[in-house]
N, CA, C and O atoms as CSV, one atom per row, in Angstrom:
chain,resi,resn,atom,element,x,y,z
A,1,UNK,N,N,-13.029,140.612,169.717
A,1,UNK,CA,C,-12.689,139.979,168.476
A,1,UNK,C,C,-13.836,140.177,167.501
A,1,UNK,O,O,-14.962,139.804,167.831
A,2,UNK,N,N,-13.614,140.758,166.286
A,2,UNK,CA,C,-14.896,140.853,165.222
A,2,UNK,C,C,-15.130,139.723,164.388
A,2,UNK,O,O,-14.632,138.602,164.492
A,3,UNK,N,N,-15.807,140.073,163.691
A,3,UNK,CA,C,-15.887,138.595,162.551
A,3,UNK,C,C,-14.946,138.336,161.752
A,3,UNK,O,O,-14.610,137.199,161.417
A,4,UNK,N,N,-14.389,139.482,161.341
A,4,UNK,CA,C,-13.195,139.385,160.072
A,4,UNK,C,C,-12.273,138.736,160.611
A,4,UNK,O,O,-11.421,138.315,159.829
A,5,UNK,N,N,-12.044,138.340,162.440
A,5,UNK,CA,C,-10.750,137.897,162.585
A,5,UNK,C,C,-10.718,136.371,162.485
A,5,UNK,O,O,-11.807,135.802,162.563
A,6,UNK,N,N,-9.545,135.588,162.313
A,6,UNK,CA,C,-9.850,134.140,162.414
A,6,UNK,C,C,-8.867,133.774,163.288
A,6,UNK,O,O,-8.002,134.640,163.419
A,7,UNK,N,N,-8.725,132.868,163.872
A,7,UNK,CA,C,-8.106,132.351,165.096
A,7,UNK,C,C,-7.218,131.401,163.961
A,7,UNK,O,O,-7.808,130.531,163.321
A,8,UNK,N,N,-5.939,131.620,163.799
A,8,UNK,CA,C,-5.503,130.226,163.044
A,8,UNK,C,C,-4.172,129.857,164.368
A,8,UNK,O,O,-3.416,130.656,164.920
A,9,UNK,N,N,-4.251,128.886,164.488
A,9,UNK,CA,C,-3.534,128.288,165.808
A,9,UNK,C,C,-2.156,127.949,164.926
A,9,UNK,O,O,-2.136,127.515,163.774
A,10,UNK,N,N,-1.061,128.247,165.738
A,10,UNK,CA,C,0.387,127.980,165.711
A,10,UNK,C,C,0.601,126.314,165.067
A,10,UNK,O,O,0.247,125.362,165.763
A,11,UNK,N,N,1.131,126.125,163.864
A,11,UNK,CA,C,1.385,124.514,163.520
A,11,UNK,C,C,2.442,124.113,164.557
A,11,UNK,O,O,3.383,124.844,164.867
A,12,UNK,N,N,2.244,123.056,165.002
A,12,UNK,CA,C,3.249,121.948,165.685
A,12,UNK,C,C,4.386,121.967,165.143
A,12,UNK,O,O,4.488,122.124,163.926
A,13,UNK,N,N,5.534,121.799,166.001
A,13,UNK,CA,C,6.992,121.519,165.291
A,13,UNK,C,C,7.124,120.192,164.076
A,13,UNK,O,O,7.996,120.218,163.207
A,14,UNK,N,N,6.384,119.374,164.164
A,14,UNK,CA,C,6.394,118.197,163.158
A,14,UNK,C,C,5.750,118.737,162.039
A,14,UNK,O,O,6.106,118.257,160.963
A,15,UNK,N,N,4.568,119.944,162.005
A,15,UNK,CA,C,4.009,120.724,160.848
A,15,UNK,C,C,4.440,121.407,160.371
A,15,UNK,O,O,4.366,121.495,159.146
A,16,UNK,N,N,5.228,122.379,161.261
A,16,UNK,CA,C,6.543,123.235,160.821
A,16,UNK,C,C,7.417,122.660,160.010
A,16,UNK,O,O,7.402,123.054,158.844
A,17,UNK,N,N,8.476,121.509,160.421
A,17,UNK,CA,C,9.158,120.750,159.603
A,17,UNK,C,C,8.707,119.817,158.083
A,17,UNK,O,O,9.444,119.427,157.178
A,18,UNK,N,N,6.987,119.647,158.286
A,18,UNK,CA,C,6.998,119.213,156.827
A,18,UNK,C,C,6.797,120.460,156.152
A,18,UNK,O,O,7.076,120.499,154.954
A,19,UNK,N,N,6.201,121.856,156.925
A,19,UNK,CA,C,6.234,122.643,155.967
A,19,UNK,C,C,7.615,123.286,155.382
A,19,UNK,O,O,7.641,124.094,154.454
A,20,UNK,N,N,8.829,122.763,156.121
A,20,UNK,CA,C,9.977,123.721,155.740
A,20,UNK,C,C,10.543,122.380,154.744
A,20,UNK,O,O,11.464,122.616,153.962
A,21,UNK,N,N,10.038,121.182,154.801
A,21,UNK,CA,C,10.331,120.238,153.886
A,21,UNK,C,C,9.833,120.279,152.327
A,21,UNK,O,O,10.525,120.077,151.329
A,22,UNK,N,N,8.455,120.593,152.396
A,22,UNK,CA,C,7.886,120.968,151.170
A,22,UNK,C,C,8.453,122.295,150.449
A,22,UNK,O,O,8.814,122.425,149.280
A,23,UNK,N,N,8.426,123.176,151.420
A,23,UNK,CA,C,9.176,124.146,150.808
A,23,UNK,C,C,10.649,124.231,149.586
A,23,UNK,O,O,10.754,124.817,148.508
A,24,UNK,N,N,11.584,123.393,150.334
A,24,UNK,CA,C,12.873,122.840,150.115
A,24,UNK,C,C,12.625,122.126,148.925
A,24,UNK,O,O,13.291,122.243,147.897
A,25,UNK,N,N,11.748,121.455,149.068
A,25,UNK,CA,C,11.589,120.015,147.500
A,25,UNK,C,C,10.674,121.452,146.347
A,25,UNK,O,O,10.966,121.326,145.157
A,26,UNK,N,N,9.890,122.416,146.604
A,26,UNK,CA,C,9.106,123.291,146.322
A,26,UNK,C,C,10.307,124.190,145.112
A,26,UNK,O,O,10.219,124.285,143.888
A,27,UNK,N,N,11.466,124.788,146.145
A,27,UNK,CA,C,12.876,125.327,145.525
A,27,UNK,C,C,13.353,123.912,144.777
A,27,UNK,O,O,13.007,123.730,143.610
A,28,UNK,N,N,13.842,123.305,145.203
A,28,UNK,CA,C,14.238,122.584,144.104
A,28,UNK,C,C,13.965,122.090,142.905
A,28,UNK,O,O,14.883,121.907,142.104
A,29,UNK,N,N,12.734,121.813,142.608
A,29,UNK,CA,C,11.976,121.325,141.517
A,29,UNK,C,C,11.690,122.695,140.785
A,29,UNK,O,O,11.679,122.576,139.560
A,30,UNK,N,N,11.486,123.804,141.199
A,30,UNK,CA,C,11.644,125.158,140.293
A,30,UNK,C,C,12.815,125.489,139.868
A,30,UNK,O,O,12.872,126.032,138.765
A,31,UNK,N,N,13.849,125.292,140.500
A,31,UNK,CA,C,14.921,125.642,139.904
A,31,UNK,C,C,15.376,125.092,139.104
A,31,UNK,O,O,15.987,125.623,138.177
A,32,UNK,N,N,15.053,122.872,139.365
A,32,UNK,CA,C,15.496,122.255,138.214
A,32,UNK,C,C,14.425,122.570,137.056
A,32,UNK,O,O,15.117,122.483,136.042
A,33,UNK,N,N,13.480,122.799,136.759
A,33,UNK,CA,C,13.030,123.395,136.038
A,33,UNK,C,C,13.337,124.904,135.142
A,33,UNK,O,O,12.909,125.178,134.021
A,34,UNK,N,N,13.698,125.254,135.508
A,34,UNK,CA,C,13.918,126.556,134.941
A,34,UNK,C,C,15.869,125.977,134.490
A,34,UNK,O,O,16.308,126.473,133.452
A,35,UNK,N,N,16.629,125.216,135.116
A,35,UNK,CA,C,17.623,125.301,134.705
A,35,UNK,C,C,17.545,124.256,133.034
A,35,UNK,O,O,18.398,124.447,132.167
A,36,UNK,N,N,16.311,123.124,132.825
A,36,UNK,CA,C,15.824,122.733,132.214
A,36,UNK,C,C,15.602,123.629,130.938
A,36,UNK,O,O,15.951,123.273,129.812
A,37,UNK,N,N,15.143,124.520,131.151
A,37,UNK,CA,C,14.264,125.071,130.192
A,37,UNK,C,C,15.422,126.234,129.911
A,37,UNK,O,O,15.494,126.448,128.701
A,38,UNK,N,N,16.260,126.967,130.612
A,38,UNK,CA,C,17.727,127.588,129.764
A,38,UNK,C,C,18.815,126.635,129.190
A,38,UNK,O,O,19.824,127.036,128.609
A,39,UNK,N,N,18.515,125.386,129.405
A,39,UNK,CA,C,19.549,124.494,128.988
A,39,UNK,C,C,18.747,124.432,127.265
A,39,UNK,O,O,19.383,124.580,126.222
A,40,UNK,N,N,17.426,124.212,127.339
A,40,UNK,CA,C,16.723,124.049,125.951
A,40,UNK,C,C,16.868,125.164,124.605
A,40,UNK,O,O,17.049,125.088,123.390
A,41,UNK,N,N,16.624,126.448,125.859
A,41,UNK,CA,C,16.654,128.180,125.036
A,41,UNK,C,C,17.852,127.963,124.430
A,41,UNK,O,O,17.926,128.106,123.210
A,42,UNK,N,N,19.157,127.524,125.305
A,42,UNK,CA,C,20.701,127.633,124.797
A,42,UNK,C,C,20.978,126.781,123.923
A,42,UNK,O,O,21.681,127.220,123.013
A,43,UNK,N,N,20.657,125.601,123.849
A,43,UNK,CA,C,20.402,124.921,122.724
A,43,UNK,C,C,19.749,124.874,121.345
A,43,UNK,O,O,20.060,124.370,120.266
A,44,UNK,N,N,18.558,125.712,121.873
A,44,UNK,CA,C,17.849,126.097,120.160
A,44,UNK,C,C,18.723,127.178,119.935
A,44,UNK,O,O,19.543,127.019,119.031
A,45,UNK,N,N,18.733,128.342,120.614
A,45,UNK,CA,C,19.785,129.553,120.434
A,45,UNK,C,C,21.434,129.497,119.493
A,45,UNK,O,O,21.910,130.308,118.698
A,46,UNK,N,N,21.926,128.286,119.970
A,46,UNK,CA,C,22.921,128.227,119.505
A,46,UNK,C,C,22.862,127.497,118.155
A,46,UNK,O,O,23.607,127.829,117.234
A,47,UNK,N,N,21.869,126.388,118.033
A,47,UNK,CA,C,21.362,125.886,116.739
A,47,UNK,C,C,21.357,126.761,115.553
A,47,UNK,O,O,22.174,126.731,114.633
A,48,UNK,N,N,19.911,127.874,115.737
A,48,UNK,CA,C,20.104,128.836,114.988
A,48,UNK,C,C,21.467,129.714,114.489
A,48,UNK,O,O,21.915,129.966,113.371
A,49,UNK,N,N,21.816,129.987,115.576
A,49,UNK,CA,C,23.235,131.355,115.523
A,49,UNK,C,C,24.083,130.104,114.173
A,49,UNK,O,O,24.366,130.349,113.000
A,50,UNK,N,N,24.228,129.136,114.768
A,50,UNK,CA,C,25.099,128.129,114.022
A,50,UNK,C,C,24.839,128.014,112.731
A,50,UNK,O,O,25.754,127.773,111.942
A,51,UNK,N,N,23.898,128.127,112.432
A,51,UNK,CA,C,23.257,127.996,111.334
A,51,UNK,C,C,22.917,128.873,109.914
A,51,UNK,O,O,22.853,128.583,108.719
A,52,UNK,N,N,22.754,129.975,110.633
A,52,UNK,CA,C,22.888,131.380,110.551
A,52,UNK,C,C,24.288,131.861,109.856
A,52,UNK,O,O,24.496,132.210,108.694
A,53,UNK,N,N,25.017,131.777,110.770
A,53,UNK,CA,C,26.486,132.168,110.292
A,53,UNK,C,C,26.808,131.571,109.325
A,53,UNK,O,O,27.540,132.310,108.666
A,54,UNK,N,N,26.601,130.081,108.573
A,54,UNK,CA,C,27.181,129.551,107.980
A,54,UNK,C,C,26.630,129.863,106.281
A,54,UNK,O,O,25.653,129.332,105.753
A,55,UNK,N,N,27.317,130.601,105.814
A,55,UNK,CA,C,27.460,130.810,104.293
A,55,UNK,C,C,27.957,130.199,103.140
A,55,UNK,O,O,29.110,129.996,102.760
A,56,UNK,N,N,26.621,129.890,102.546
A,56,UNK,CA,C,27.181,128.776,101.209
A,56,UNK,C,C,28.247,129.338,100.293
A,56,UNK,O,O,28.157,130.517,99.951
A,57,UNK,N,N,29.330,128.525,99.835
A,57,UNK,CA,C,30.424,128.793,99.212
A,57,UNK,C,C,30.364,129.288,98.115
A,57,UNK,O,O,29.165,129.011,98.173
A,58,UNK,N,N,30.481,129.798,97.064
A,58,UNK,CA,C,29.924,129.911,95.588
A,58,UNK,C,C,30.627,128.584,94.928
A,58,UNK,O,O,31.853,128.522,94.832
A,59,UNK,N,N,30.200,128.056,94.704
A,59,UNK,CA,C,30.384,126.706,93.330
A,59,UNK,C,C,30.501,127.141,92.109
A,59,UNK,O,O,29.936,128.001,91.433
A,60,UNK,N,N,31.568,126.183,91.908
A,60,UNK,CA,C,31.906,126.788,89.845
A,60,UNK,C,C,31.237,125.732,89.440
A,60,UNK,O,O,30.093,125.357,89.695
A,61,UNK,N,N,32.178,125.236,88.696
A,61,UNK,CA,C,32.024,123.775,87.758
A,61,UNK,C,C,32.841,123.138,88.450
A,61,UNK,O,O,33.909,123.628,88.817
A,62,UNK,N,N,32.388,121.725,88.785
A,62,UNK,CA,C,33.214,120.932,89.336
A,62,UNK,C,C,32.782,119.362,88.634
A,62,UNK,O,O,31.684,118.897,88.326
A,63,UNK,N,N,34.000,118.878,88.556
A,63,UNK,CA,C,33.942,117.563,87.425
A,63,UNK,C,C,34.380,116.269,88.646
A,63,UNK,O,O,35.338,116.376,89.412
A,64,UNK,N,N,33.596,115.278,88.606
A,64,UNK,CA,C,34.332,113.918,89.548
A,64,UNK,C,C,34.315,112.911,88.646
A,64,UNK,O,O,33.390,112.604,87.895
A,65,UNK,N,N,35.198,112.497,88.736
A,65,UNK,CA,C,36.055,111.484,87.648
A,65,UNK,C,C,35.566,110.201,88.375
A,65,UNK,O,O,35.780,110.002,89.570
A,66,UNK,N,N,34.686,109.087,87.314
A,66,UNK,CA,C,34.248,108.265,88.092
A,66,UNK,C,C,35.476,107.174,87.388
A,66,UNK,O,O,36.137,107.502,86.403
A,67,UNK,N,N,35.646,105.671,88.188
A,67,UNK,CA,C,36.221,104.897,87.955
A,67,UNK,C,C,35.959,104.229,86.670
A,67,UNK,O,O,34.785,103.900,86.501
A,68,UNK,N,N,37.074,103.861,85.404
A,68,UNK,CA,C,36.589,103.180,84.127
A,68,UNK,C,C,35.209,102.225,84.276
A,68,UNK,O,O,34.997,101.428,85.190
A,69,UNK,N,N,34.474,102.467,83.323
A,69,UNK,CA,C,33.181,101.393,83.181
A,69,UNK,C,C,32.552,101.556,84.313
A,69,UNK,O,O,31.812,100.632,84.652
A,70,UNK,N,N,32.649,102.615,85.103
A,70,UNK,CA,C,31.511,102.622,86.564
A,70,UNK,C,C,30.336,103.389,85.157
A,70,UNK,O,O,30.516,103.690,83.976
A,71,UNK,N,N,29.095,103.454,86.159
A,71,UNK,CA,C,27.750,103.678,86.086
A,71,UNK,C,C,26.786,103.922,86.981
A,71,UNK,O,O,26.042,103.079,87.483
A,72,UNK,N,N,26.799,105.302,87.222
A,72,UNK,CA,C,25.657,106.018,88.458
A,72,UNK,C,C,24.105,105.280,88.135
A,72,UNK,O,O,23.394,105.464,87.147
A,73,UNK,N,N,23.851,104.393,89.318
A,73,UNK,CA,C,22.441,104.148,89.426
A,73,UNK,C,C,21.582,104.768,89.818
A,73,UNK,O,O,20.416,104.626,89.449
A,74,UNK,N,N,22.081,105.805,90.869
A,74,UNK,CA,C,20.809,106.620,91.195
A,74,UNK,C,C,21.517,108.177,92.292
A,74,UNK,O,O,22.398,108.093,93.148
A,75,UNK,N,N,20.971,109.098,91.981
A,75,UNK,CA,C,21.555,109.996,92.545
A,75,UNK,C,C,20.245,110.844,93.731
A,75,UNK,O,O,19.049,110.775,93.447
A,76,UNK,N,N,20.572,111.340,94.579
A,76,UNK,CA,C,19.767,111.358,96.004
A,76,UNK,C,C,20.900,112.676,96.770
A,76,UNK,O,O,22.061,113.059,96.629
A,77,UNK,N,N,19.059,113.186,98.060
A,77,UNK,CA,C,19.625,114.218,98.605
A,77,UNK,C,C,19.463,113.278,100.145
A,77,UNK,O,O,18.561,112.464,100.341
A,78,UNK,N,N,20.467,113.592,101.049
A,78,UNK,CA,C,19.684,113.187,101.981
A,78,UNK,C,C,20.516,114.394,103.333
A,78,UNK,O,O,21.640,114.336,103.831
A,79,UNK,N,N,19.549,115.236,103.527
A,79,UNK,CA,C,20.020,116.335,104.352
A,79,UNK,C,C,21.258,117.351,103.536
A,79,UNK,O,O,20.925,117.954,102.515
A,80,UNK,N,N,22.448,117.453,103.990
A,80,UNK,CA,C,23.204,118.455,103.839
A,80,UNK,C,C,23.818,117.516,102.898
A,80,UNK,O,O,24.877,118.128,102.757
A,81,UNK,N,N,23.956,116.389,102.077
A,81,UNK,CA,C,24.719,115.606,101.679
A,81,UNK,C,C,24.143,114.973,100.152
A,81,UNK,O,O,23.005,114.515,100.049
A,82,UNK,N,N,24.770,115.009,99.408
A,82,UNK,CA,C,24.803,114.680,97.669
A,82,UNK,C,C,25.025,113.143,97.505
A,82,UNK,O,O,26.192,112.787,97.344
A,83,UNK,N,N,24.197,112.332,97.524
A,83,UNK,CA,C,24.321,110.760,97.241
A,83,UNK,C,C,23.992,110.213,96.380
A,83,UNK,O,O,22.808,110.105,96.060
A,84,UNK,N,N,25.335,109.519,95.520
A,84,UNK,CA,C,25.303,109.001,94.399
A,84,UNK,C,C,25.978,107.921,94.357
A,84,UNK,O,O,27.164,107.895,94.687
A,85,UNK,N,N,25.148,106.597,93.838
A,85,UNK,CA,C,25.113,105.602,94.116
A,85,UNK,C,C,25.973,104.748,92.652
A,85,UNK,O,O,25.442,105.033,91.579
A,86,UNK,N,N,27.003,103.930,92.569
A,86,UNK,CA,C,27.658,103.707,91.432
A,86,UNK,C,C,27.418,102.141,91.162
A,86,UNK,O,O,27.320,101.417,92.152
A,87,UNK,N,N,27.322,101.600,89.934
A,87,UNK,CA,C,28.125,100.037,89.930
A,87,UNK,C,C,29.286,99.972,88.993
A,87,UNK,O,O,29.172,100.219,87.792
A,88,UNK,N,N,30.179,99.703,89.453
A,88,UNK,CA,C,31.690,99.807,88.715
A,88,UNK,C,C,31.745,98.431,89.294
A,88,UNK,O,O,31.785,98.079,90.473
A,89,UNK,N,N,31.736,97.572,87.931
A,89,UNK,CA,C,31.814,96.103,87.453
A,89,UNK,C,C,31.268,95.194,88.856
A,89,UNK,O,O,31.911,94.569,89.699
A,90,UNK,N,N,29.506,95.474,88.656
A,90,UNK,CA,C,28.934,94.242,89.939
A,90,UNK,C,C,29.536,94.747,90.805
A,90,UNK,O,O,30.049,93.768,91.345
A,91,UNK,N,N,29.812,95.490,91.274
A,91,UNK,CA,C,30.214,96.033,92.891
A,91,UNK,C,C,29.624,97.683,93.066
A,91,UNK,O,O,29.917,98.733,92.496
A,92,UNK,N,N,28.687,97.336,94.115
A,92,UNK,CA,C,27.592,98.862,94.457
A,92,UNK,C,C,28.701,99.436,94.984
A,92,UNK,O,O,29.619,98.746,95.427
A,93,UNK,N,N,28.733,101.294,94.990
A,93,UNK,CA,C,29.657,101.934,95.777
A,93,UNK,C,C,28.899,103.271,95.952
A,93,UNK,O,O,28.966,104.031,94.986
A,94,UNK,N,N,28.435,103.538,96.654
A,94,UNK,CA,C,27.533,104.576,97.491
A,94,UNK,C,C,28.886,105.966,97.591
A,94,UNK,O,O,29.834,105.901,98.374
A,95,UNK,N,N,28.639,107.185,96.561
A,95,UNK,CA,C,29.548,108.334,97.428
A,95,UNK,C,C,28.890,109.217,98.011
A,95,UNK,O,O,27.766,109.364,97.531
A,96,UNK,N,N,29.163,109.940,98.950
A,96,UNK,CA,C,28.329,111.326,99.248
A,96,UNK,C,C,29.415,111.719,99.065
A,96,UNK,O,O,30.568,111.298,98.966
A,97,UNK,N,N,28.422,113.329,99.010
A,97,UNK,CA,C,29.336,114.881,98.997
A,97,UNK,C,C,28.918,116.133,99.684
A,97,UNK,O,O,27.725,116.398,99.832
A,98,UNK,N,N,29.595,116.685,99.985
A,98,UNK,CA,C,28.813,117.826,100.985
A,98,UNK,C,C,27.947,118.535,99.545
A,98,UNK,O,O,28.335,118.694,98.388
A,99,UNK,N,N,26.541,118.879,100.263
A,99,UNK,CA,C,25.562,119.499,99.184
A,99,UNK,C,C,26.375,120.865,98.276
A,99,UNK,O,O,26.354,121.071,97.062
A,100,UNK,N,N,27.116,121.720,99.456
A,100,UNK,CA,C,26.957,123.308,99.670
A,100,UNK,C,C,28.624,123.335,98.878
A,100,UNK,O,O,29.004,124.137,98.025
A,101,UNK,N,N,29.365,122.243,99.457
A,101,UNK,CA,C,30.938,122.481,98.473
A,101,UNK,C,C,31.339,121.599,97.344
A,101,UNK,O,O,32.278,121.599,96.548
A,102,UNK,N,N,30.163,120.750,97.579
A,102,UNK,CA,C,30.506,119.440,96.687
A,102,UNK,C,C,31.714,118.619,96.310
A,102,UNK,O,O,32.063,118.050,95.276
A,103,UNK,N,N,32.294,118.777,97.671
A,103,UNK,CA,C,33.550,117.723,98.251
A,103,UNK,C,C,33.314,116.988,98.470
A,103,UNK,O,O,32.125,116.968,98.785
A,104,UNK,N,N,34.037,115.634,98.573
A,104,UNK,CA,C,33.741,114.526,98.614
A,104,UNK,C,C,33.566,114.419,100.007
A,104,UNK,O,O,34.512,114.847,100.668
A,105,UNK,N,N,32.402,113.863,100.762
A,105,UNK,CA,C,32.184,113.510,102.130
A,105,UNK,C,C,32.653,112.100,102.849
A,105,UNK,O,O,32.908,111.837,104.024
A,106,UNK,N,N,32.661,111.133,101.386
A,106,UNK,CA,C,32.532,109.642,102.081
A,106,UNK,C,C,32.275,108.639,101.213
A,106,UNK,O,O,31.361,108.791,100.402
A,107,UNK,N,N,32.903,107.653,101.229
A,107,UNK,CA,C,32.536,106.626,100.204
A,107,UNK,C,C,32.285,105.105,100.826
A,107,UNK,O,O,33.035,104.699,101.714
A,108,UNK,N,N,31.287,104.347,100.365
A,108,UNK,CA,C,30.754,103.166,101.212
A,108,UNK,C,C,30.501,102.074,100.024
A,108,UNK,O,O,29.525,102.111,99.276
A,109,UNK,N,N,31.689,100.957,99.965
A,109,UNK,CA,C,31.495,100.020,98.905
A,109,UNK,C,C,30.721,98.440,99.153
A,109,UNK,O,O,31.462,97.690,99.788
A,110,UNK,N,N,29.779,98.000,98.883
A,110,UNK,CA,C,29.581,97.105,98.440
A,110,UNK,C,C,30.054,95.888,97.811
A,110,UNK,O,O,30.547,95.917,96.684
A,111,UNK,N,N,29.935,94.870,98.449
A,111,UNK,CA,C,31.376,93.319,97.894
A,111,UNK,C,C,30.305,91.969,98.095
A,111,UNK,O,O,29.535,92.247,99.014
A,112,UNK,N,N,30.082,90.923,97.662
A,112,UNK,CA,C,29.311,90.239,97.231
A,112,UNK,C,C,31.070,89.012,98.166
A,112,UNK,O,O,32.257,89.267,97.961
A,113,UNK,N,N,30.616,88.029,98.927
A,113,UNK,CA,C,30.990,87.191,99.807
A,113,UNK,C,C,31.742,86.251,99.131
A,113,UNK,O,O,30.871,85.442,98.811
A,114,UNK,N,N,32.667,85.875,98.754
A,114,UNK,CA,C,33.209,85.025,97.843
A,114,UNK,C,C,32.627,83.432,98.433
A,114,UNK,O,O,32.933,82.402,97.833
């Protein structure tokens, strides 16, 4: 026997088994990992593509007819959406609109509790 050799002795069946245990938890935690991290790629991936594809409409002139005696208090962007805020007689009425078609998205009124 020379020096380079080393004697490493056979692990026990109970050493064997935690090593085929570690192993097992070893595969699993890499794989949930990696299935982790294509679940993320596919998610930003598709974000973009989504995003990407979507082409602003061309806009003309477009006129919105507010209710008699209303009065815009304040007009606001908030993300993809056009918010303009009204009082038509003491009663707040919040509209959005999509930014890009400037359709009406949604309207949210304000009422004071009798």
């Amino acid at each position: 026997m020379t020096t380079s050799d080393t004697a490493v002795p056979e692990p026990s069946p109970e050493q064997a088994a935690l090593f085929a245990r570690v192993r097992r938890m070893m595969l699993i935690a890499g794989l949930t990992t990696a299935l982790a991290i294509c679940a993320v790629l596919i998610a930003v991936g598709y974000r973009l593509f989504k995003s990407e594809g979507r082409a602003p409409e061309p806009v003309g002139d477009v006129t919105a007819t507010l209710p008699k005696g209303a009065r815009i208090v304040s007009t606001g962007v908030a993300g993809d959406r056009l918010v303009v805020t009204l009082d038509i007689g003491g009663v707040t009425e919040i509209r959005t609109f999509d930014a890009h078609t400037l359709k009406p998205a949604g309207k949210l009124k304000f009422a004071n509790e009798p």
